[in-house]
N, C-alpha and C positions, 0 to 999 in steps of 0.2 A: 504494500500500500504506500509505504513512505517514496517509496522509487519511481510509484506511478507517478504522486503526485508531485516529485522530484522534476520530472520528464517534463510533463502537462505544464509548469510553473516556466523551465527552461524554452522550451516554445514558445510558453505565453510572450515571456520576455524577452525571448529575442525577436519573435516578430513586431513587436513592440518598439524595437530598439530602431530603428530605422523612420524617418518623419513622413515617406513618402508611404509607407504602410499603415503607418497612423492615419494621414490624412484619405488613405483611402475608407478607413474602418468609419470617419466622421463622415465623410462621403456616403457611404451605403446606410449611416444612419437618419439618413432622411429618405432615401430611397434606391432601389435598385436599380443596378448599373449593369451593361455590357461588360465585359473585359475593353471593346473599343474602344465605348464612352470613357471608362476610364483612362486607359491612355491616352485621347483624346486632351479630356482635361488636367490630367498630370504632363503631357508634353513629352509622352517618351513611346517605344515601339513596341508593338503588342508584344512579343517576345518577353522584354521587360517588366511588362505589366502582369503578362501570363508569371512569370517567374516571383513576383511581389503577393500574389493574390494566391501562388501556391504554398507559400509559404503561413500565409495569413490560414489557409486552408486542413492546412498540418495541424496548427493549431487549435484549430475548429473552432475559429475565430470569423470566418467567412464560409459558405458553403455556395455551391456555385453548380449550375444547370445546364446542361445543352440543348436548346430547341434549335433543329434544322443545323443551319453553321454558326449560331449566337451561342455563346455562350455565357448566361447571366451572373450576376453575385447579387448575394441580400448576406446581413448577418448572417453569422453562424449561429450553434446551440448554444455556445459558452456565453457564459454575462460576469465572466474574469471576478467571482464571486472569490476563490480560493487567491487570488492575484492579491485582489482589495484585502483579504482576511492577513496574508503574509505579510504586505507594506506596512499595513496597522499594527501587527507584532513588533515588526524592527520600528515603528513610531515608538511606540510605546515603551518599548527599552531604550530605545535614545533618549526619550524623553525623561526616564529616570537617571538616566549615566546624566549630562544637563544638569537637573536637581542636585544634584550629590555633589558637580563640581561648582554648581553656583553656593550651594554650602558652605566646600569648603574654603573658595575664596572671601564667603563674608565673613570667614570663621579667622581667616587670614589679616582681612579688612578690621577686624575687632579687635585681632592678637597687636595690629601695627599702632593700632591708638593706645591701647592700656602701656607699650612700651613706649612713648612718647615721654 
C-alpha cells in the first residue's frame, strides 16, 4: 500500500512539475479539449502535446477518448485528494519546526536583555 501510494504521489508530482501541464489541467477544467485544440493554444506540435497529456494521463490526472481521428481530454478520476492530504502533512511539520525556532530565538531575545 505504502509503494502504491508512493508511485501515484511520484506521478502526481511530476506531472505537476512542468507549467505547460499544469496549465493544461486549468485548461480542461472549464472544458474539454482536443489534443489539437490544445496544442493549438499552448503553441506547440501535436506530438508534444500528445506526449504532455500522456503523461498527465499516467497519472490519471486527465483521461482522454478517441472518436473517429479526435482525440479528446476532460479531467481525469483523480481530484489529487492524497496530493492535498501529503502537502498538508509537511505544512504542518514545518509549521511546528517555525514555532520551536521562533521560541527559541525569543528565548535568545530575552536571554540578551537580562545580560545587558
Amino acid at each position: 500500500m505504502v509503494q502504491f501510494t508512493a508511485t501515484r504521489l511520484d506521478a502526481s508530482f511530476a506531472a505537476l512539475s512542468d507549467a505547460t501541464r499544469r496549465g493544461v489541467l486549468e485548461r480542461l477544467g472549464r472544458s474539454g479539449a482536443s489534443i489539437t485544440e490544445l496544442a493549438d493554444r499552448f503553441r506547440m506540435t501535436l506530438t508534444g502535446m500528445k506526449e504532455h497529456v500522456g503523461v498527465l494521463e499516467q497519472a490519471g490526472l486527465v483521461a482522454t477518448r478517441k472518436v473517429g481521428r479526435v482525440r479528446t481530454c476532460r479531467l481525469g478520476p483523480r481530484r489529487l485528494e492524497e496530493e492535498a492530504a501529503w502537502i498538508e502533512g509537511h505544512h504542518q511539520l514545518w509549521d511546528a519546526r517555525f514555532d520551536a525556532l521562533d521560541k527559541v530565538v525569543e528565548d535568545l531575545k530575552r536571554k540578551e536583555k537580562v545580560d545587558e
